[in-house]
N, C-alpha and C positions, 0 to 999 in steps of 0.2 A: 191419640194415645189412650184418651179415655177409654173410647168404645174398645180397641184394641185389649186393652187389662180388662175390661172386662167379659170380652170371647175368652177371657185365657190364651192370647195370641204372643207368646213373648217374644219371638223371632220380630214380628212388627212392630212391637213398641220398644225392643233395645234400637231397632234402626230407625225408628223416629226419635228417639233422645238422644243417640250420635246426631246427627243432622243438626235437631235442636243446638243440641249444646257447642258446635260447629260452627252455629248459622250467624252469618255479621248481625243480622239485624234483633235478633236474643241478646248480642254480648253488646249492644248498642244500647236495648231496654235495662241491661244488668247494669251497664254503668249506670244511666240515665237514673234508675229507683235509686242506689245506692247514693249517688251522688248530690240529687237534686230534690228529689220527693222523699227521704225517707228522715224523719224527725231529727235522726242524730248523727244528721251527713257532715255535721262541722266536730263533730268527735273526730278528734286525733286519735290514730294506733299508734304502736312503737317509733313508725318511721317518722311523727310530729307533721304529716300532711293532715289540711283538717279540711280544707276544697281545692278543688282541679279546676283550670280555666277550662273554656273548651277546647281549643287545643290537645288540651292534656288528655281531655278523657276521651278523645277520637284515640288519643298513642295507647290510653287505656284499654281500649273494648279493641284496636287493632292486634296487642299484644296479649289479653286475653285468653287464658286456655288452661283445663283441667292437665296439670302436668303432674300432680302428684304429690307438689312441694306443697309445703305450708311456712306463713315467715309468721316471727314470734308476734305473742299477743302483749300490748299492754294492758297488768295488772294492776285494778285501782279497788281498793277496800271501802265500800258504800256500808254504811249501819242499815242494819233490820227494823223493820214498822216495827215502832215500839219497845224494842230490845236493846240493851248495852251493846250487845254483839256487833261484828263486822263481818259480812261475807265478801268473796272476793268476785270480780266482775271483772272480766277477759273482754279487752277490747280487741278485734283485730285491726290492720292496715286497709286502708280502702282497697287494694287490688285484691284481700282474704275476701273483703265484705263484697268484692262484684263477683268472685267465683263462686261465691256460696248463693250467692242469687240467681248466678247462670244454672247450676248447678240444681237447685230447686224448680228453679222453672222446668225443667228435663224430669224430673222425677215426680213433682207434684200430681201430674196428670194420673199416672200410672196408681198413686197410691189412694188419690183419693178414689177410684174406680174400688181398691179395696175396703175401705174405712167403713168400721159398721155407721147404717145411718142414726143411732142412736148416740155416734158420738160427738160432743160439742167444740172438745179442749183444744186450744191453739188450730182453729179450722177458720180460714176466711169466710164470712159471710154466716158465721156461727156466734151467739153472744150467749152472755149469762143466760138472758129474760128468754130467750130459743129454750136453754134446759129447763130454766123453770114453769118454761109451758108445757113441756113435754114433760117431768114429771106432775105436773098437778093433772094432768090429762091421765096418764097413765095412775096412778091413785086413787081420781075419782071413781077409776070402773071396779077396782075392788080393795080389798085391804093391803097393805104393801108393807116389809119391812124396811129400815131406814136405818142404815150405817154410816155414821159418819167418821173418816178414817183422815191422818196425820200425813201428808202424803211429802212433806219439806225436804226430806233426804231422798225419796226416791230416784230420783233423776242421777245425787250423784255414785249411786252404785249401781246401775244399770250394766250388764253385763257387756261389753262390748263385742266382745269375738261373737258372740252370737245376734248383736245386732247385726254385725256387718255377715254374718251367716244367712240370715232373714233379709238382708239386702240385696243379694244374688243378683247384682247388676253387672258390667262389660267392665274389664280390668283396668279401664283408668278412672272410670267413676269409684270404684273399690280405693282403691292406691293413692286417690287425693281421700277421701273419708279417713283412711288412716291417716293420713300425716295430718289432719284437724284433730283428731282424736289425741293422736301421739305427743300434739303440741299442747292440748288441756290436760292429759294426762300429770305435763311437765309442772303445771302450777300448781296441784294439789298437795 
């Protein structure tokens, strides 16, 4: 899929991410992170499951599939570093958190193939001490200006219809992104 996005081949990388997103042994690995490797696998969503036996999450990754639904999230209000304030934190159900994993894994490939390489933010295998090598690298060759900008609400006004515009993927990867969208929308 990499090499693919990056010829500009998109016929081949929509039909490697069906497949992907398709494939038993992806929706095996989606349970598997979500379940077992990932920090906050004993967080409860709405439905109050907070771990799967194995059994369970073979029924999991067997019934598994981008169908477009999204079920609601549980809302818990965490305080800000430092601040009186509370923001709110959307948990979702383990079967949201292994679609959104399958889901990524299909997509990941494709966009990191786009991603300028000068970018750090939320990139696996990307940390702070990466950017700050990279700007002190690029500074030391000439003089540079230096903006530092507030960026805390950005995210939540982010224009959506044109995200999913700049998504331009096959209509059920579209159709479950809305109904994630539709459902954070609801807790704002």
């Amino acid at each position: 899929m990499y090499r693919a996005s990056q010829r500009g081949d998109v016929q081949t990388v929509r039909r490697l991410q069906k497949n992907l997103a398709q494939s038993w042994s992806a929706k095996l690995i989606a349970v598997r992170r979500v379940t077992q490797d990932n920090k906050g696998r004993a967080t409860a969503g709405v439905d109050g499951v907070k771990s799967l036996t194995p059994p369970a999450r073979l029924v999991l990754a067997k019934n598994l599939k981008l169908d477009g639904k999204s079920s609601p999230t549980r809302s818990v209000w965490i305080p800000k570093p430092g601040k009186p304030e509370k923001r709110g934190l959307s948990i979702p159900t383990i079967e949201e958190r292994a679609k959104q994993t399958l889901l990524k894994m299909a997509l990941y490939p494709e966009w990191e193939a786009r991603f300028e390489s000068e970018s750090y933010g939320f990139r696996p295998g990307r940390y702070c001490h990466d950017a700050i090598a990279a700007i002190r690298t690029c500074i030391a060759q000439k003089q540079k200006y230096v903006l530092a900008a507030d960026i805390c609400r950005f995210f939540d006004k982010i224009n959506q219809a044109k995200l999913l515009e700049k998504l331009k993927n096959f209509p059920r990867v579209e159709r479950q992104i809305k109904a994630w969208i539709k459902w954070s929308n609801r807790l704002e």
